[in-house]
Backbone as JSON Lines, residues from 0, in Angstrom:
{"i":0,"aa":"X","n":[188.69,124.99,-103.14],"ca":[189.01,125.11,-101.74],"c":[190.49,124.9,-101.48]}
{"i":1,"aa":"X","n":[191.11,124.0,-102.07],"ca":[192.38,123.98,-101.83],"c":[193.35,125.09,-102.64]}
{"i":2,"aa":"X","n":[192.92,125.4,-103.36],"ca":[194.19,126.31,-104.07],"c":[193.57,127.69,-103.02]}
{"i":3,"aa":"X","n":[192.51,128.09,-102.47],"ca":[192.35,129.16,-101.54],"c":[193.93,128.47,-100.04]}
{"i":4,"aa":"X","n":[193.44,127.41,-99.68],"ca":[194.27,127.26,-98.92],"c":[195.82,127.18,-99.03]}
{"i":5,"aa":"X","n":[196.0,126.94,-100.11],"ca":[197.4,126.67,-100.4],"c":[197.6,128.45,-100.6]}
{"i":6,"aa":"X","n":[197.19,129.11,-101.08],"ca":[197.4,130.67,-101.3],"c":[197.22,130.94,-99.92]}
{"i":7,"aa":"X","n":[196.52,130.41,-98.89],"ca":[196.63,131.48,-97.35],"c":[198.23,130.63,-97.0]}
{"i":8,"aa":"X","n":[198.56,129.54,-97.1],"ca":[199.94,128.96,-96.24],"c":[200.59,129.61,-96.79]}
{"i":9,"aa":"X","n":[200.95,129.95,-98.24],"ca":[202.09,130.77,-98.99],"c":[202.18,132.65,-98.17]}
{"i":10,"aa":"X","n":[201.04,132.71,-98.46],"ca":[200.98,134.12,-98.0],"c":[201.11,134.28,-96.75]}
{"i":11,"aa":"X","n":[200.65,133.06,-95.71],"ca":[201.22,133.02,-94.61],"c":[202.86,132.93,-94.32]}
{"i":12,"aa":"X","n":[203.53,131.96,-94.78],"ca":[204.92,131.92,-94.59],"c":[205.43,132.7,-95.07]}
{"i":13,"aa":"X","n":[205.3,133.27,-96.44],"ca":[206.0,134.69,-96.81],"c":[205.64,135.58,-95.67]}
{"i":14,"aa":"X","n":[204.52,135.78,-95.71],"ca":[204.48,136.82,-94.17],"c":[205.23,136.72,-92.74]}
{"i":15,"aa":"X","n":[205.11,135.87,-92.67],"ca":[206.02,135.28,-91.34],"c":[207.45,135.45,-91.48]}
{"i":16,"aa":"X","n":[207.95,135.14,-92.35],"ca":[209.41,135.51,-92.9],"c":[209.99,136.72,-92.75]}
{"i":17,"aa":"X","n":[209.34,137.73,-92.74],"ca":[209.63,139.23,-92.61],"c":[209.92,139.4,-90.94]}
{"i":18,"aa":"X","n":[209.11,138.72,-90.09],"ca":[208.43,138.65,-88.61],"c":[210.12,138.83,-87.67]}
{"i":19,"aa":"X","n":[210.98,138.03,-87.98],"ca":[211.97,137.53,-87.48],"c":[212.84,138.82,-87.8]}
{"i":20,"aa":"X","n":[212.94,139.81,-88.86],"ca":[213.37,141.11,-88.99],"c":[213.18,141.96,-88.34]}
{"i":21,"aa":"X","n":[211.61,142.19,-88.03],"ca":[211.22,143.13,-87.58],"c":[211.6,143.08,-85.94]}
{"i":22,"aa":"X","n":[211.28,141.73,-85.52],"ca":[211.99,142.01,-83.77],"c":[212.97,141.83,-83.59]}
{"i":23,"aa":"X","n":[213.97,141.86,-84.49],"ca":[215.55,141.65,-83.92],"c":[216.09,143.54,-84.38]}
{"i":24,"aa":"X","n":[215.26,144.25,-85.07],"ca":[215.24,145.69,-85.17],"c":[215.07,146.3,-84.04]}
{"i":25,"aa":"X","n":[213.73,145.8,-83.81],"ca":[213.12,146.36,-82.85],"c":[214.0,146.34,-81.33]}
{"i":26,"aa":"X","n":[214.31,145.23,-81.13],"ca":[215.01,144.25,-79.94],"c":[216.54,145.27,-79.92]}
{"i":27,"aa":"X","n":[217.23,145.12,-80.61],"ca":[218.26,146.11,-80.88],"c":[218.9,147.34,-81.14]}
{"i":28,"aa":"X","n":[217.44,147.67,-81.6],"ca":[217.54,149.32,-82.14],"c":[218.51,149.19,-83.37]}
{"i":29,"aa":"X","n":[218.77,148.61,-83.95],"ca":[219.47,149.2,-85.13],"c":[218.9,148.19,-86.37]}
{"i":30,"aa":"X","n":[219.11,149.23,-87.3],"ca":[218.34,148.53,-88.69],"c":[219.57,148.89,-90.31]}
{"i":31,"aa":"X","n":[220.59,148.79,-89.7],"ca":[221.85,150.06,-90.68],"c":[221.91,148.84,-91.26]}
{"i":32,"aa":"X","n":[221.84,147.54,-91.79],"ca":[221.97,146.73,-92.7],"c":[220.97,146.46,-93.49]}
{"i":33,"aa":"X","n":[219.74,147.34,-93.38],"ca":[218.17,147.33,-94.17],"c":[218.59,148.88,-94.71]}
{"i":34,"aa":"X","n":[218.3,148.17,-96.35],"ca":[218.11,149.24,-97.26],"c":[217.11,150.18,-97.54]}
{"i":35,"aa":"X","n":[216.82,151.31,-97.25],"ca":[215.07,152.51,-97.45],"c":[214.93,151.93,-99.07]}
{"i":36,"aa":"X","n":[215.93,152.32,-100.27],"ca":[215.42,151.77,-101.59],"c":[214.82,150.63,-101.86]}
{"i":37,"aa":"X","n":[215.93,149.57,-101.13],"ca":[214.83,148.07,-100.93],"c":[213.63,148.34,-100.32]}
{"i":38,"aa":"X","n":[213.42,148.98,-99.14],"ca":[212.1,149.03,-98.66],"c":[210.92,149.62,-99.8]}
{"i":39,"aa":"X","n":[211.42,150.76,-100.5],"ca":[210.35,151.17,-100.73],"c":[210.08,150.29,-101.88]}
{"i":40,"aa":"X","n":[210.89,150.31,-102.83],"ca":[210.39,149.1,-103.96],"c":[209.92,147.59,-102.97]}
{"i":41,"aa":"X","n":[210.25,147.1,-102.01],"ca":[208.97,145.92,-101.3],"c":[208.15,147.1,-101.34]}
{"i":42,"aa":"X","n":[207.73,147.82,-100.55],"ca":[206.16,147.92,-100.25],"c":[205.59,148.09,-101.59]}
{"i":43,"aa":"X","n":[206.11,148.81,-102.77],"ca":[205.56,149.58,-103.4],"c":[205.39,148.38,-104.3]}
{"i":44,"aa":"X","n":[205.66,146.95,-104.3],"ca":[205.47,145.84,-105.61],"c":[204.29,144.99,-103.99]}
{"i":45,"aa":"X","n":[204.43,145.19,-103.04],"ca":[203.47,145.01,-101.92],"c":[202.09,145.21,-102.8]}
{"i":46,"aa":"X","n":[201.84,146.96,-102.22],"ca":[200.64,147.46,-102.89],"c":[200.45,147.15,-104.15]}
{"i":47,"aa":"X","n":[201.08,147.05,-105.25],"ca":[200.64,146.48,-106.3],"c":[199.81,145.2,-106.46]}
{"i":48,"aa":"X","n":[200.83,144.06,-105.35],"ca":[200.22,142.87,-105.15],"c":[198.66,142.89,-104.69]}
{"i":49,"aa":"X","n":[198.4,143.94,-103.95],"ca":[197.13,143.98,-103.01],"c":[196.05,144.07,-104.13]}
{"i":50,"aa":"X","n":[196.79,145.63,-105.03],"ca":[195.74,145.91,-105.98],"c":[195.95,144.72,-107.07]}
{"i":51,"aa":"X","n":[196.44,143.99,-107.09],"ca":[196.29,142.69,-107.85],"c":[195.47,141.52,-107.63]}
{"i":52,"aa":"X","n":[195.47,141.67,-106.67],"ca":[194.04,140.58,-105.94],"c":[192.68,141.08,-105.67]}
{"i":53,"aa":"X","n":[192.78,142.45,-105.49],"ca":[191.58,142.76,-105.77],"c":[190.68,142.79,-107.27]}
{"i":54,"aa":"X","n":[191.72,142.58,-108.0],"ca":[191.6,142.59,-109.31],"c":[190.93,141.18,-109.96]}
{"i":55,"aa":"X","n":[191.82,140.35,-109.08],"ca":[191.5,139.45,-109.58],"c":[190.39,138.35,-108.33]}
{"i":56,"aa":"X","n":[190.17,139.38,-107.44],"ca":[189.25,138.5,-106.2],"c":[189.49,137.79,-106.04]}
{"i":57,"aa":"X","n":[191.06,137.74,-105.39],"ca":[191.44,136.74,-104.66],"c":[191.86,136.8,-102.93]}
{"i":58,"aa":"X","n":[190.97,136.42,-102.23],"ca":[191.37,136.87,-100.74],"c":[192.45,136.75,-100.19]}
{"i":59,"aa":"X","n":[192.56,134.98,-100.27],"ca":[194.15,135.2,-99.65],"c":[195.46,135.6,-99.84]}
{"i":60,"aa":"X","n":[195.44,136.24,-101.59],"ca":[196.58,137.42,-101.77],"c":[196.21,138.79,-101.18]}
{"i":61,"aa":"X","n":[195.05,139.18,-100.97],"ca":[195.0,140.25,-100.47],"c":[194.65,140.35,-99.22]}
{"i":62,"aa":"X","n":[194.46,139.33,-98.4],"ca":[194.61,139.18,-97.04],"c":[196.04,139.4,-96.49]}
{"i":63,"aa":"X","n":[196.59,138.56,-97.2],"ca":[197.99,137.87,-96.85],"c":[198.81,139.5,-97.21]}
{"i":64,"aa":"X","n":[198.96,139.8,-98.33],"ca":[199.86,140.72,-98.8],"c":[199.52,142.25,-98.06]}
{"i":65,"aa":"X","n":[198.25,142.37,-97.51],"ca":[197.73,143.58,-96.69],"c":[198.48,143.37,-95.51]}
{"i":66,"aa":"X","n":[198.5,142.08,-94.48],"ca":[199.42,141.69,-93.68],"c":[200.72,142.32,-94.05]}
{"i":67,"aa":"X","n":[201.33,141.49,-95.22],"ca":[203.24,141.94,-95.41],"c":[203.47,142.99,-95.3]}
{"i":68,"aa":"X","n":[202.46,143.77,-96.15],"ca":[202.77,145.04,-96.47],"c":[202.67,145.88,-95.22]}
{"i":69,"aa":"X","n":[201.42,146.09,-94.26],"ca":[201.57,146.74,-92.66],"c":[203.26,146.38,-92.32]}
{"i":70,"aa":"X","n":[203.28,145.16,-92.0],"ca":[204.54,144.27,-91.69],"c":[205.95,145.2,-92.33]}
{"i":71,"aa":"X","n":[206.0,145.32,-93.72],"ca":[207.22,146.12,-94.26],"c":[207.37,147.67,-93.7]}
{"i":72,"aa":"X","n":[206.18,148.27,-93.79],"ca":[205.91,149.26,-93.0],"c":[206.15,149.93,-91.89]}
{"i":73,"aa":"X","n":[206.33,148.64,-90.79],"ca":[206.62,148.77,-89.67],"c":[208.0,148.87,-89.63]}
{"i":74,"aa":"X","n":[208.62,147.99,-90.35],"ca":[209.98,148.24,-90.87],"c":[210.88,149.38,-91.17]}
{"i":75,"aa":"X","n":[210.28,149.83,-91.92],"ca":[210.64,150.86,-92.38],"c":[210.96,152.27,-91.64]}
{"i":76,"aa":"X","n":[209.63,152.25,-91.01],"ca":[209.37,153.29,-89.57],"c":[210.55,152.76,-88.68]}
{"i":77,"aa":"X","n":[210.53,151.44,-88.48],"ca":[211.85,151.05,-87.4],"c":[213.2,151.86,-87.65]}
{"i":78,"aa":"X","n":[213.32,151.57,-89.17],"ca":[214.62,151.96,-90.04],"c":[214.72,153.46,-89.86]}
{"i":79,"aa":"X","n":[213.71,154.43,-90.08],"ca":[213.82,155.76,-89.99],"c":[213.67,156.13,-88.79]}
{"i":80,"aa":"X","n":[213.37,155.73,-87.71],"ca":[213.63,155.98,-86.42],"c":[214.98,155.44,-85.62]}
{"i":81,"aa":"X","n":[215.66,154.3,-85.82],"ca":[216.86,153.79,-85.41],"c":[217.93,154.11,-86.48]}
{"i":82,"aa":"X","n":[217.77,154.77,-87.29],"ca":[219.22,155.19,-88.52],"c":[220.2,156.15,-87.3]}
């Protein structure tokens, strides 16, 4: 029970961490200091992570990392719409 919980706070605060990006994008319209190559290598070691927990049936990596990953996503779309 605890290492489930300690894996949702991690995956929570990593998730949350991104949070503070995405509305100061959003809030501003501009995203010209976010890299598309960085983005796509995050999402794309993202989805890996996802299919890594499914692998290994673990929920709160693949709870958590299904979160980031929407989350980077949104990003990204921000980035290609405000460039």
């Amino acid at each position: 029970m605890y290492t489930s919980l300690i894996g949702y706070i991690s995956g929570g605060l990593i998730t949350i961490a991104l949070l503070p990006q995405i509305i100061k994008s959003w809030k501003t319209k501009s995203t010209k200091d976010i890299s598309i190559p960085w983005m796509i290598i995050y999402i794309v070691g993202l989805f890996l992570g996802v299919i890594y927990g499914f692998l290994i049936n673990s929920l709160p990596i693949i709870i958590t990392t299904i979160i980031e990953m929407l989350m980077a996503i949104s990003l990204l779309i921000l980035k290609l719409i405000y460039k």
